[in-house]
Phi, psi and omega in degrees: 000131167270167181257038161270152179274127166277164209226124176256155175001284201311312186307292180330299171302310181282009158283319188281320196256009139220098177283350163265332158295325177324295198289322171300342176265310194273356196272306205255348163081052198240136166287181178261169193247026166203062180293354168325299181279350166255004168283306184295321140325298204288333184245045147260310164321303163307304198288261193330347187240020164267308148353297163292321182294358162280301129017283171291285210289339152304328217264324171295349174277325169275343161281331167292313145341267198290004215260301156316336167268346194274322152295348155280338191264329173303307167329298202290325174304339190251358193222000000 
C-alpha cells in the first residue's frame, strides 16, 4: 500500500480557486472561521440550482407545448 492520498474532483477545484486555504485545511488541519457564511453561500447555491431545474423543465414543458399545438393546428389545416 502506498502513502499517497487520493485526491477528488472537488478537492482539486478548492485548490485551483485558493491553494493557500486548500493547503491551510489539508496540511495543517486548520478550519475557516466563518462557517456561517459558508453555510448560507451553500444553500443559496442549492436553492439556484432547484431554480434552474425548474427552469429546464418548464422551458421543455413549452417546447412540447408548442410542439403540440403546431401540430394540432397543421391537422385542423389539412382536414
Amino acid at each position: 500500500m502506498s502513502d499517497y492520498k487520493l485526491i477528488n474532483a472537488s478537492e482539486i477545484g478548492e485548490y485551483v480557486y485558493c491553494n493557500h486555504a486548500w493547503w491551510l485545511q489539508r496540511v495543517h488541519n486548520l478550519q475557516s472561521t466563518n462557517v456561517r457564511e459558508l453555510a448560507a453561500g451553500t444553500a443559496h447555491h442549492e436553492a439556484h440550482g432547484r431554480a434552474v431545474g425548474r427552469s429546464v423543465q418548464a422551458r421543455k414543458a413549452a417546447v412540447a407545448l408548442l410542439l403540440a399545438g403546431t401540430a394540432t393546428l397543421l391537422l385542423w389545416m389539412m382536414g
